[in-house]
Structure formats: C-alpha cells, structure tokens
C-alpha positions in Angstrom: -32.2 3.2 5.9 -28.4 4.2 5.4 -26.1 1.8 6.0 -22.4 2.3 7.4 -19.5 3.3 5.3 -16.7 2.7 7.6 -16.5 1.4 10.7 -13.6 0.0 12.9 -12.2 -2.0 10.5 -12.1 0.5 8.0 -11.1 3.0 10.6 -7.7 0.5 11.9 -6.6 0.1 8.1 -6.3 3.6 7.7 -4.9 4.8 10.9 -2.2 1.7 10.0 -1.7 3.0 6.4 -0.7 6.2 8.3 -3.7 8.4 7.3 -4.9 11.3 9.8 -8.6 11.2 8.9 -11.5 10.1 6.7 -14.2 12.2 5.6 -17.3 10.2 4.9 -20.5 11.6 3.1 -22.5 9.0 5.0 -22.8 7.3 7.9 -21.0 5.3 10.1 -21.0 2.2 12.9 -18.9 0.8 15.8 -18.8 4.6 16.9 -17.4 3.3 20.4 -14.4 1.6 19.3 -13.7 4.7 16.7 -13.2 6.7 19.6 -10.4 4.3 20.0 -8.8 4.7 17.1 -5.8 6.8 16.0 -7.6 8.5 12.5 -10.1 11.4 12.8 -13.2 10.9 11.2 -16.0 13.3 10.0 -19.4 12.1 8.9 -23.0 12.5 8.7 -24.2 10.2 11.0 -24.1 6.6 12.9 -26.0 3.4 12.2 -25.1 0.0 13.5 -25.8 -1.1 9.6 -23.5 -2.5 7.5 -23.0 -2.3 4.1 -22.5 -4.7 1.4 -19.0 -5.1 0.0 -19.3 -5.1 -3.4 -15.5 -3.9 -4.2 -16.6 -0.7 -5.7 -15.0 2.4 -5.9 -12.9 5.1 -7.7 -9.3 6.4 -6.9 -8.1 10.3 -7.8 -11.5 11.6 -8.7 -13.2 14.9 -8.1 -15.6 14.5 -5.5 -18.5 17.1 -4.9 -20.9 17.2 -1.9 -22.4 19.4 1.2 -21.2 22.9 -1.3 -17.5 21.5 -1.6 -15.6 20.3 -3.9 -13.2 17.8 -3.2 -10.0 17.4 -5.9 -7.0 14.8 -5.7 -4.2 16.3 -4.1 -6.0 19.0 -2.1 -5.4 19.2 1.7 -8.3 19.0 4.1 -8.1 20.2 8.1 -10.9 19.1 10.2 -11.6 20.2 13.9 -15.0 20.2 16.0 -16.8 22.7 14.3 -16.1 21.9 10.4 -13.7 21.2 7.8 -11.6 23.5 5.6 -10.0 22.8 2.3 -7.0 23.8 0.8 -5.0 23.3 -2.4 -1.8 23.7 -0.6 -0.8 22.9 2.3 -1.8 25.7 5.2 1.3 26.3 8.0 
C-alpha cells in the first residue's frame, strides 16, 4: 500500500512559503482539510497513510514521470483536466 506524500501540513508550509501548487507523483491524505488550503495540488491518489520521514530528498533535479519531463526552472499550469509545462513563462 502507498503511503501519503503530502498532506496538510505539507500542504500549509507551502501555501505559507507562497507556492501556488504541488505536483505529487503519489498519493496523498487529509484530502478534507486540503480543500482548505490556499496551494493547488495534483496527484495520483488519496490514502489516509502516512509516510515515514526519513529527511530525504533532492533539490534542482530533473524529474521524469507519467511521459513528462520535469526540469528546474520550467513553469507548470495545472487546471481540472491536466497539467501543461512550459520553459517560459506562458501570458
């Protein structure tokens, strides 16, 4: 069983760090109180399990998954029916 990659605690740092959204290959819990939250958030699916915290984790890598590629610095715009990226900012 997958367990949860962010959930509202997660979700409340970012929204305070001023981010507009997380993309998560994975799942995620406390899908209530996201609703709540100011960050848009796109991911597989829910699970009310958490993960361990092992304090893992990269920075400013490539990341590749669902037939995208992912690069530092690229610009991503999500709605209700997908995601779209971009290397430069769309107007």
């Amino acid at each position: 069983m997958w367990s949860a990659l962010v959930g509202d605690v997660v979700a409340q740092i970012a929204a305070d760090n001023g981010w507009a959204g997380i993309i998560v290959n994975g799942c995620i819990r406390d899908a209530v109180d996201l609703a709540g939250i100011d960050v848009g958030l796109k991911a597989l699916d829910t699970t009310p399990r958490r993960s361990r915290k092992k304090g893992e984790g990269e920075v400013g890598v490539v990341v590749a998954f669902a037939d995208s590629t992912f690069r530092p610095g690229d610009y991503a715009y999500a709605d209700e029916d997908g995601i779209v990226l971009s290397p430069v900012a769309l107007q």
